[in-house]
Residue frames as qw, qx, qy, qz and C-alpha x, y, z in Angstrom:
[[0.882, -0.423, 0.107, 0.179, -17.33, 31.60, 87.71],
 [0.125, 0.881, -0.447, -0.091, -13.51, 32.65, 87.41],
 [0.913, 0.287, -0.274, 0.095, -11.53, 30.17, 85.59],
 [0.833, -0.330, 0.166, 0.411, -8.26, 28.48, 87.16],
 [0.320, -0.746, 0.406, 0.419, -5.12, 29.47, 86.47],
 [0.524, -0.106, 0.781, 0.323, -4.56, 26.32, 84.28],
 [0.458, 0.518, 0.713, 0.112, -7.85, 27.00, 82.13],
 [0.051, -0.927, -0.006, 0.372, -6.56, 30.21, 81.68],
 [0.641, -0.383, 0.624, 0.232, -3.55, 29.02, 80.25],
 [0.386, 0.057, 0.874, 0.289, -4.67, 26.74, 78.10],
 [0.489, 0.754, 0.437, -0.038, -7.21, 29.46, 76.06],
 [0.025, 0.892, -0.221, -0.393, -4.34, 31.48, 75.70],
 [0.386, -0.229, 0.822, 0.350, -2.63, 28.76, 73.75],
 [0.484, 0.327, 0.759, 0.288, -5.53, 28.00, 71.68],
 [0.124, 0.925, -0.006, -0.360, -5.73, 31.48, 70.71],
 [0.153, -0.743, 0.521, 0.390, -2.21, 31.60, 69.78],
 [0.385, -0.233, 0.795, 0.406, -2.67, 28.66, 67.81],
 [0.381, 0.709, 0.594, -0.024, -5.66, 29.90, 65.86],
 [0.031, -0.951, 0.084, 0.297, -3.88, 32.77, 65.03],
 [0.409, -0.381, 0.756, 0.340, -0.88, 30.86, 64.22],
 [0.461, 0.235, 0.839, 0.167, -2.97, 28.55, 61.73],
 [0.326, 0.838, 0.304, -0.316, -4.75, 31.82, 60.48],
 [0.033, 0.899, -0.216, -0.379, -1.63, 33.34, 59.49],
 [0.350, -0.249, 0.824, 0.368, -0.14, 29.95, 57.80],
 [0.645, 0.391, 0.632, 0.177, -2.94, 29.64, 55.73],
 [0.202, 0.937, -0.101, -0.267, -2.84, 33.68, 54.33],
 [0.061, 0.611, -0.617, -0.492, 0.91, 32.27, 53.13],
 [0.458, 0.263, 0.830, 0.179, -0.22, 28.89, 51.45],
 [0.415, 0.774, 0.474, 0.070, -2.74, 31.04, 49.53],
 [0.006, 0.873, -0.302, -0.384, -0.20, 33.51, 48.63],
 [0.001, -0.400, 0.783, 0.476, 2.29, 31.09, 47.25],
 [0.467, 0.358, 0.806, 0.064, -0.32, 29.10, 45.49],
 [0.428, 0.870, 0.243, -0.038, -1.30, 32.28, 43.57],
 [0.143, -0.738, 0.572, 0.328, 2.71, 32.82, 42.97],
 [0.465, -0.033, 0.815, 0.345, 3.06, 29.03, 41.59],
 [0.475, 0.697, 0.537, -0.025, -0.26, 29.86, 39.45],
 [0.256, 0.904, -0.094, -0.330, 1.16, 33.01, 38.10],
 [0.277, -0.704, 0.595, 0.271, 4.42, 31.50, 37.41],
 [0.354, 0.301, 0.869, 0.167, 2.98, 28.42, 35.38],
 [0.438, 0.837, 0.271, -0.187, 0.48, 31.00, 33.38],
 [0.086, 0.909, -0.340, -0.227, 4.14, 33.06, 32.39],
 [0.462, -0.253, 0.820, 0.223, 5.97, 29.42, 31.60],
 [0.550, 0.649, 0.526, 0.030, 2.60, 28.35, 29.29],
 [0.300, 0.926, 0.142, -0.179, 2.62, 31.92, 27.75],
 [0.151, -0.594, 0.743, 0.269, 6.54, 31.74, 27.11],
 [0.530, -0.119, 0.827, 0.145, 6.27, 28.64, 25.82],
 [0.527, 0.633, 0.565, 0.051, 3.25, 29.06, 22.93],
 [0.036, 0.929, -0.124, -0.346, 5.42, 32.26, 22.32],
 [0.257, -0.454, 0.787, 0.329, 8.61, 30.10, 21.55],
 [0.455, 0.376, 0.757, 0.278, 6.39, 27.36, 19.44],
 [0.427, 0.827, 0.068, -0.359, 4.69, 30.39, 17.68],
 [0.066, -0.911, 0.246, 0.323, 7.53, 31.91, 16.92],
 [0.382, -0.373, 0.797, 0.282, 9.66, 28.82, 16.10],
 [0.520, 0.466, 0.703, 0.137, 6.57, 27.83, 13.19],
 [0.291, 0.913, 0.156, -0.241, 7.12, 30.97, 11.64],
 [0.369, -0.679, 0.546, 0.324, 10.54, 30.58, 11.37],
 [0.480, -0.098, 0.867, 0.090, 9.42, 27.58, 9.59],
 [0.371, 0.752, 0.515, -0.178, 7.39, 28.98, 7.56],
 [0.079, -0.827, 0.360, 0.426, 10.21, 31.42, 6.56],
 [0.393, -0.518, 0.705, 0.284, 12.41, 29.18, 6.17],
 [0.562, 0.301, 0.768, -0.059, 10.17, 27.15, 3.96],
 [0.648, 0.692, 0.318, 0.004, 9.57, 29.76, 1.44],
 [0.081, 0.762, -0.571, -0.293, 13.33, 31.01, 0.76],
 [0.576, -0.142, 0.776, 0.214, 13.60, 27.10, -0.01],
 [0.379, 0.444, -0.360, -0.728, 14.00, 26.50, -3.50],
 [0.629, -0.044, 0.773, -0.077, 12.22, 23.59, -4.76],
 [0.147, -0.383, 0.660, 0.629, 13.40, 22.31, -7.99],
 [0.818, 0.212, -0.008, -0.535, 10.34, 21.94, -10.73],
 [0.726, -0.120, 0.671, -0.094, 10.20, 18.24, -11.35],
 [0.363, 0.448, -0.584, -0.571, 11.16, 16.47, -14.55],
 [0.774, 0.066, 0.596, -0.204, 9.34, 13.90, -15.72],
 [0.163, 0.309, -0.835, -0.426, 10.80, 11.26, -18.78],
 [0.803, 0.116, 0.255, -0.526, 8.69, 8.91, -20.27],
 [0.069, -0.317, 0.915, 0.241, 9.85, 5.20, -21.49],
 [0.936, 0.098, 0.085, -0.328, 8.13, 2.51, -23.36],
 [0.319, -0.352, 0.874, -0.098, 9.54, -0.83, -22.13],
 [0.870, 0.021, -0.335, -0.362, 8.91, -3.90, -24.43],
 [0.571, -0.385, 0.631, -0.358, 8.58, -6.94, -22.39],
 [0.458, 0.264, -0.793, -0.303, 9.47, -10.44, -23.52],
 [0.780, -0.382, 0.082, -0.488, 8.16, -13.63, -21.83],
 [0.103, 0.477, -0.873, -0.006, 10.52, -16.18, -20.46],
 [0.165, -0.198, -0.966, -0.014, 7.71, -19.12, -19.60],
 [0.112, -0.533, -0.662, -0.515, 4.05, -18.95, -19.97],
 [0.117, -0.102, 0.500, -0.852, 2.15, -16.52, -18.19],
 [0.167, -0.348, -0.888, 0.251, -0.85, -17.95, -16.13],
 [0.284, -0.326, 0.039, -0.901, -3.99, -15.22, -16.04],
 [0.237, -0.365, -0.867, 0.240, -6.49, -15.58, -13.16],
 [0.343, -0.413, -0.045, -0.843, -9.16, -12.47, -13.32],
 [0.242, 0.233, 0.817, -0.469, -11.99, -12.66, -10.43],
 [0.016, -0.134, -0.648, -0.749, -15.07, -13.57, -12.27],
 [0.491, -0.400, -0.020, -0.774, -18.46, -12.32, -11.71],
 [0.840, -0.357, -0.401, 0.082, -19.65, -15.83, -9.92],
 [0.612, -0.037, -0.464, 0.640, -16.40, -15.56, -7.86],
 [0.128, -0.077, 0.298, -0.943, -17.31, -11.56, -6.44],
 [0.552, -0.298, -0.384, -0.677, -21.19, -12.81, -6.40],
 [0.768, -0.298, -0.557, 0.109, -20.33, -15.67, -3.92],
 [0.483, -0.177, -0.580, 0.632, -18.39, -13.87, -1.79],
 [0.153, -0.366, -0.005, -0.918, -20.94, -10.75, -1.85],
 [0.622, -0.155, -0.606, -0.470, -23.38, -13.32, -0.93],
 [0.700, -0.177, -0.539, 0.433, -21.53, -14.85, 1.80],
 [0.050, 0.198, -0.200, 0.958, -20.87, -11.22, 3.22],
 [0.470, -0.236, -0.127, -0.841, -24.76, -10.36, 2.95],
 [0.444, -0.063, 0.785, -0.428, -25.60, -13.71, 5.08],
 [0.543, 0.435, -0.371, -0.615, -27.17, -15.06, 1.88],
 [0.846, -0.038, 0.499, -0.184, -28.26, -18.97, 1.73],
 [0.100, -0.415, 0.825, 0.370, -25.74, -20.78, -0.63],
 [0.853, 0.030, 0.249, -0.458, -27.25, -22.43, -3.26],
 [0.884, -0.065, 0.298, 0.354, -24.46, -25.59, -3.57],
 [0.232, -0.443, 0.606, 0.619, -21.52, -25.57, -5.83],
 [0.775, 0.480, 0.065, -0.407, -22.94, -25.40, -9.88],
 [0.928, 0.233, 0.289, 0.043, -21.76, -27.50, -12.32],
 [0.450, -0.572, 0.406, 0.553, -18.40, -27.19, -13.80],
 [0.683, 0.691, 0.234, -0.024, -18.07, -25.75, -16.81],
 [0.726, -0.402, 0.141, 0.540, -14.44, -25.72, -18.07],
 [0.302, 0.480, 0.260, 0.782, -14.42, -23.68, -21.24],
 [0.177, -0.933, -0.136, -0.283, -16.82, -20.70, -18.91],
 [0.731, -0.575, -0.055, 0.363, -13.78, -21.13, -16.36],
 [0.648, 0.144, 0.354, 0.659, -11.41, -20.77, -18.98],
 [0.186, 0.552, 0.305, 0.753, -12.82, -17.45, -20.35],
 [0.452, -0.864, -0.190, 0.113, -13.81, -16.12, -16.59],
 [0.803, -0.314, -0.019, 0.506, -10.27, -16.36, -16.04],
 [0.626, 0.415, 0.299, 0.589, -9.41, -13.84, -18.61],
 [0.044, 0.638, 0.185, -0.746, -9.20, -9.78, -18.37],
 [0.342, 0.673, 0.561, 0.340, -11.09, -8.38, -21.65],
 [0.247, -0.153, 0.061, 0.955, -9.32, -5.50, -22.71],
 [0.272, 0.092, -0.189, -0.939, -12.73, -4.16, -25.11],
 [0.819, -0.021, 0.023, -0.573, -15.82, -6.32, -23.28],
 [0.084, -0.138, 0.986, 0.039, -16.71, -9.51, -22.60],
 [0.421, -0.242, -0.683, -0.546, -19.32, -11.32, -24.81],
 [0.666, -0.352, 0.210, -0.623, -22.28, -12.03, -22.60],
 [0.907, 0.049, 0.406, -0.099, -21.83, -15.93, -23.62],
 [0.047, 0.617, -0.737, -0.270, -17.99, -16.19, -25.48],
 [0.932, 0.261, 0.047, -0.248, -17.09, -18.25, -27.93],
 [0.805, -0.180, 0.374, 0.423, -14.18, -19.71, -29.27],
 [0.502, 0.538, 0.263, 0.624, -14.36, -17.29, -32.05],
 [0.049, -0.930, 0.005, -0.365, -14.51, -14.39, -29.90],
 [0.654, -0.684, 0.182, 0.267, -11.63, -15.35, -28.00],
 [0.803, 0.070, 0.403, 0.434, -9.68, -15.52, -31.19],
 [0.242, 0.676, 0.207, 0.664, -10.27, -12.33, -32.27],
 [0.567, -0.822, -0.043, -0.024, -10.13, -10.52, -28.39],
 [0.474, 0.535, -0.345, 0.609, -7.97, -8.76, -26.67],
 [0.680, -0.709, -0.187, -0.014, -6.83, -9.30, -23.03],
 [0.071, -0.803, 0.405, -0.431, -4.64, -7.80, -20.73],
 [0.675, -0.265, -0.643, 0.246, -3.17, -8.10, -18.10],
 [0.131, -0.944, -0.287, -0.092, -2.42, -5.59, -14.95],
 [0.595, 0.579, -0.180, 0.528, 0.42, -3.36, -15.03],
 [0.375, -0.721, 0.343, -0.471, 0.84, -2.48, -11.68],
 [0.980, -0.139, 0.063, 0.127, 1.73, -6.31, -11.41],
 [0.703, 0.572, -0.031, 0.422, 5.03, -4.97, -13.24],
 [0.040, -0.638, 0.466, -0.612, 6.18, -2.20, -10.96],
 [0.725, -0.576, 0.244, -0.287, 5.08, -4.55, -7.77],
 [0.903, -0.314, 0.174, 0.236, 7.35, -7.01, -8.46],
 [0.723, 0.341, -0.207, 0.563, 10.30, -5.25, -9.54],
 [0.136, -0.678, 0.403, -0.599, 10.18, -3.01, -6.61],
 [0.821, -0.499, 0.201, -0.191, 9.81, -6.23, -4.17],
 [0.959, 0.094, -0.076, 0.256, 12.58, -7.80, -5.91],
 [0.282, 0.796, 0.002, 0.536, 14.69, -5.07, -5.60],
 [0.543, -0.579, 0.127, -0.595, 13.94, -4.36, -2.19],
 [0.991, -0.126, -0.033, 0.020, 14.61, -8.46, -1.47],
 [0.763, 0.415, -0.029, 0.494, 18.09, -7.75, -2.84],
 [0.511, -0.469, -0.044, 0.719, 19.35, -5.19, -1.11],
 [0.408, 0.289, 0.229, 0.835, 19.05, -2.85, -3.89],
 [0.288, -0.548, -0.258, -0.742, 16.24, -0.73, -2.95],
 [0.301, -0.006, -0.699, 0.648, 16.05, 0.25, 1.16],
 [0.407, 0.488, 0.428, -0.642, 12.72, 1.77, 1.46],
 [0.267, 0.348, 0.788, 0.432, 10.23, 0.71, -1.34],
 [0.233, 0.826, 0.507, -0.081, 8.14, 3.89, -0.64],
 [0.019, -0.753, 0.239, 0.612, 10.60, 6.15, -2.13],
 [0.162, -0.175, 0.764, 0.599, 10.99, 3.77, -5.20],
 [0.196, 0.662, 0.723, 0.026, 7.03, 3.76, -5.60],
 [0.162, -0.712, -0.112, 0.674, 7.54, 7.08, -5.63],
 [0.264, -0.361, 0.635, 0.630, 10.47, 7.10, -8.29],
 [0.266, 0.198, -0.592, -0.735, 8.48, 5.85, -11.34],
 [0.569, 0.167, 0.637, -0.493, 4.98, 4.40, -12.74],
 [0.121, 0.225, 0.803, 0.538, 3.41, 2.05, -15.15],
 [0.286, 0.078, -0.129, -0.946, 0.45, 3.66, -16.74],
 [0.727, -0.283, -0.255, -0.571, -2.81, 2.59, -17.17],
 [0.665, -0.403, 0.299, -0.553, -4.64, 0.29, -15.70],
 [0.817, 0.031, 0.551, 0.167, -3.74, -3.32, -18.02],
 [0.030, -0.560, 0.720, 0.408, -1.02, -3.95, -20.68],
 [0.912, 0.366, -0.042, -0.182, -2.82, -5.91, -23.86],
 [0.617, -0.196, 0.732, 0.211, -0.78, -9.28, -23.57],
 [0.555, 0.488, -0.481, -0.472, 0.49, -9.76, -27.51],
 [0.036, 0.285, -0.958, -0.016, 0.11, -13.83, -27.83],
 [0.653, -0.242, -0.590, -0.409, -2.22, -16.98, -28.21],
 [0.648, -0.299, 0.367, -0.597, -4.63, -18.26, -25.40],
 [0.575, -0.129, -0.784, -0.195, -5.09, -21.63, -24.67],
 [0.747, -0.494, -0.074, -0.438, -6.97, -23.39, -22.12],
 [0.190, 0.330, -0.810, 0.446, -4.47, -24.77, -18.80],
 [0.871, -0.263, -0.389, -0.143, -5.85, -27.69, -16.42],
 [0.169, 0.501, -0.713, 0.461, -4.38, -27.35, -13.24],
 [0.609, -0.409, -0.667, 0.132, -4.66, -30.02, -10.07],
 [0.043, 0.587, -0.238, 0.773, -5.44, -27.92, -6.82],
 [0.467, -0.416, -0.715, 0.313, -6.00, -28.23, -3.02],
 [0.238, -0.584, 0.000, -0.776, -8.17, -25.32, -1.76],
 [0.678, -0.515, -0.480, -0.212, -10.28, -25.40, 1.72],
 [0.286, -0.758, 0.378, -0.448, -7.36, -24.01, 4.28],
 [0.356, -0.391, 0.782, -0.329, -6.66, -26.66, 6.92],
 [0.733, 0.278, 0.541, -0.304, -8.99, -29.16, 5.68],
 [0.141, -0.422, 0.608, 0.658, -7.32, -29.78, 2.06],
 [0.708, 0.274, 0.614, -0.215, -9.62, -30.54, -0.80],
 [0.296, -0.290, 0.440, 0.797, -8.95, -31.23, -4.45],
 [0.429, 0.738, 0.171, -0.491, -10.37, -28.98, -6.86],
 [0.567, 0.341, 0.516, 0.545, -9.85, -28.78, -11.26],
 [0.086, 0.823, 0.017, -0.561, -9.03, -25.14, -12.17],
 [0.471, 0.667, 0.503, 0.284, -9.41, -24.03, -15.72],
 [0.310, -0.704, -0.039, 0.638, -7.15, -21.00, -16.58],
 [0.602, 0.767, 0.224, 0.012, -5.81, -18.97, -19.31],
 [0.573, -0.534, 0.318, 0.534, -2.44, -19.12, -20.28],
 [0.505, 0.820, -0.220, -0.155, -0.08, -17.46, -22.60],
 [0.818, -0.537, 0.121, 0.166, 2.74, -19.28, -23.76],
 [0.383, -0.102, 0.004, 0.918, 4.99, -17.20, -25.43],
 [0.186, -0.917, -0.351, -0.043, 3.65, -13.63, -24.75],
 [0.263, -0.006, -0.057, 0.963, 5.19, -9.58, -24.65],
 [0.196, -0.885, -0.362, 0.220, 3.58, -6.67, -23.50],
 [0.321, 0.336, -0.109, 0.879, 5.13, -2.92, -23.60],
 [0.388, -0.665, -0.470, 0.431, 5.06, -0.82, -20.25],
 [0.185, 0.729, 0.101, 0.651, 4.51, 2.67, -20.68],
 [0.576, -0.431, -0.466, 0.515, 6.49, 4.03, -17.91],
 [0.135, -0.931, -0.083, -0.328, 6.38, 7.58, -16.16],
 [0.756, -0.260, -0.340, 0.495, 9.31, 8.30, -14.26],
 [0.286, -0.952, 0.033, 0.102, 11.29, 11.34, -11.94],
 [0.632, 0.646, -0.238, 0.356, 14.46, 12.18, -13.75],
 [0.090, -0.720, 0.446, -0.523, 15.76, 13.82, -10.71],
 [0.768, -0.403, 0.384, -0.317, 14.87, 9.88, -8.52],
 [0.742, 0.045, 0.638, 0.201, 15.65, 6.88, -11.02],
 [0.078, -0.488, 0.671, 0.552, 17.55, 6.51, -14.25],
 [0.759, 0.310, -0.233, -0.523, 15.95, 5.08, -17.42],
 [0.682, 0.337, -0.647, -0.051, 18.50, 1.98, -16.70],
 [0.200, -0.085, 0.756, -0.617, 17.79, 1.40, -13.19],
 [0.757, 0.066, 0.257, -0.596, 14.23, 0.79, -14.38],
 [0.778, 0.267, -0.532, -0.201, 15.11, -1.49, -17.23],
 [0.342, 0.215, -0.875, 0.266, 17.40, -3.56, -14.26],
 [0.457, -0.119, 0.377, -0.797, 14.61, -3.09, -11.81],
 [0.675, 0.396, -0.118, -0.611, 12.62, -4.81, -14.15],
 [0.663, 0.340, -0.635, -0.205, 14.68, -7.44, -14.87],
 [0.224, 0.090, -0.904, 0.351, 15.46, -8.76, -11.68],
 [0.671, 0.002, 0.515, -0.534, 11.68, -8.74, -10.65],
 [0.691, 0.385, -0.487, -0.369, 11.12, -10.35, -14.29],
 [0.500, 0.296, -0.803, 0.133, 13.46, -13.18, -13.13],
 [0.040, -0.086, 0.854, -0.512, 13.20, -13.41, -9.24],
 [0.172, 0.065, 0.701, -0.689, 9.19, -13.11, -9.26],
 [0.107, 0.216, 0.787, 0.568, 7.26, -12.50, -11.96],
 [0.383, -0.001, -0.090, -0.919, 3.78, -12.08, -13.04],
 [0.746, -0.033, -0.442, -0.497, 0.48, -14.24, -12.66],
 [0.845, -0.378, 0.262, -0.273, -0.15, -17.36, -11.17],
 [0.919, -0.253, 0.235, 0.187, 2.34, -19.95, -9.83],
 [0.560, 0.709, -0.322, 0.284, 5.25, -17.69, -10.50],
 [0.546, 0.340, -0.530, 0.552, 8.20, -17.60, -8.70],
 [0.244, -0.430, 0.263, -0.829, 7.17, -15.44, -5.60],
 [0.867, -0.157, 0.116, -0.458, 4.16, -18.19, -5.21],
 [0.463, -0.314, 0.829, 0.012, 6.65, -21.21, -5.39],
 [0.835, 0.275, 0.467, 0.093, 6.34, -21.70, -9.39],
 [0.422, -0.379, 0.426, 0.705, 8.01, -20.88, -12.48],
 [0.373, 0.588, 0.608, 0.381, 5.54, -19.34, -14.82],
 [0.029, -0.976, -0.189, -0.103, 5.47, -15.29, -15.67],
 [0.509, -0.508, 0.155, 0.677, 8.68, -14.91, -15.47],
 [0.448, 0.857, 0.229, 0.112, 10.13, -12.14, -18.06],
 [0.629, -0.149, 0.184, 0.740, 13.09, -9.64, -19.61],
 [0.205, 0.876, 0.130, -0.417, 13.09, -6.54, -20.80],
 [0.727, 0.520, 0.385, 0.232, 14.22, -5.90, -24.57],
 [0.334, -0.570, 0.209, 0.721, 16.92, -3.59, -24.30],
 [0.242, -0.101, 0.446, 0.855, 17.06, -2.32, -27.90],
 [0.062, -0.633, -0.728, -0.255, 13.16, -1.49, -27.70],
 [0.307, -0.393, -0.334, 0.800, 13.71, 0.83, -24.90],
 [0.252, 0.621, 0.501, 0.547, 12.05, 3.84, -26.00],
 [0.116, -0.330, -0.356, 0.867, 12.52, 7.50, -24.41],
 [0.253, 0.638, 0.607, 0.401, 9.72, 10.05, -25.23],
 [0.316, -0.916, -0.169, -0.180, 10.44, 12.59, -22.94]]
């Protein structure tokens, strides 16, 4: 049958627009494989420039000259201005809470025993008897820890304005070992206490105190960060503002404070 005029027409249009639509998509997929190239040659430029710019850095890094370090050594004797308070954790005390961890059944609170409290309390520089006496505390040597020393004279410091980042002044210098043998008599301290968090209950703690007591800090320090008399003031104003031990200053009391013995000072290095 021979189509109308009209239906004639109208295939010649939809020709033309199949054609049309053919010839729009041939450029879409052209410039889509233009953007793609052009974004591969941006990437590849780019990881060229970071390459290029870490080598630099790398250059640059070894013409730097980096000055060998000096290190001075000081021993710092340490006076006590008011008693110092020790409080080790004692085996019971890391047993209960291992216990508590491990879902362990509590078995109650044990009898108080104020003299075992007393000698828990203590750090034992060379052992602790299995079952102390009164004569082996008299002849014993305890410590205390010496990292207690640098922590509060870099927070006081730091409190003060003197020191603006504390991890560059950790940095700056260290006490050595691990505990500083306290020179001075024990006795046995009786303190009232309210443990228990929200719920307040009082408790009788049994401590070891020193009350007149020195120590000497065997410091390490960077010649090229802090001055042998920056530490000694360092020192003193934690000495004063915070102290050492329990219920010093820091904790809202006034025990563990200290001074440093200027004319002890000792360089070795």
């Amino acid at each position: 049958m021979a189509r109308t005029k009209v239906e004639s027409s109208f295939a010649d249009l939809d020709s033309m627009d199949l054609e049309m639509m053919g010839f729009e998509g041939e450029v879409v997929e052209e410039k889509r494989e233009e953007e793609k190239a052009e974004a591969e040659k941006a990437a590849k430029k780019k990881t060229t420039a970071r390459k290029a710019k870490a080598e630099d850095s790398e250059a640059s890094m070894l013409d730097t000259v980096v000055p060998e370090i000096k290190i001075g050594v000081l021993r710092i004797p340490i006076v006590g201005d008011s008693s110092l308070i020790v409080h080790a954790w004692s085996e019971k005390a890391k047993k209960q809470i291992l216990d508590k961890q491990m879902k362990k059944a509590s078995t109650g609170r044990e009898i108080k025993d104020p003299f075992q409290d007393y000698v828990d309390s203590a750090y034992w520089l060379d052992g602790r008897p299995e079952h102390p006496t009164d004569e082996d505390v008299a002849k014993a040597r305890f410590g205390f820890p010496a990292i207690a020393f640098k922590l509060c004279a870099i927070d006081a410091g730091y409190q003060q304005e003197i020191i603006k980042k504390k991890t560059t002044a950790r940095g700056a210098f260290h006490v050595m070992d691990e505990y500083v043998e306290i020179k001075g008599t024990p006795q046995i301290r009786e303190d009232m206490v309210q443990v228990g968090g929200m719920t307040k209950v009082a408790d009788i703690r049994y401590r070891m105190e020193f009350l007149n007591w020195s120590t000497e800090l065997k410091v390490r320090y960077n010649k090229a960060a802090i001055s042998p008399a920056q530490i000694v003031n360092l020192l003193n104003i934690g000495g004063f503002a915070n102290g050492v031990g329990e219920w010093r200053p820091s904790r809202d009391g006034n025990h563990g404070t200290f001074q440093v013995r200027a004319d002890g000072v000792i360089s070795e290095a």
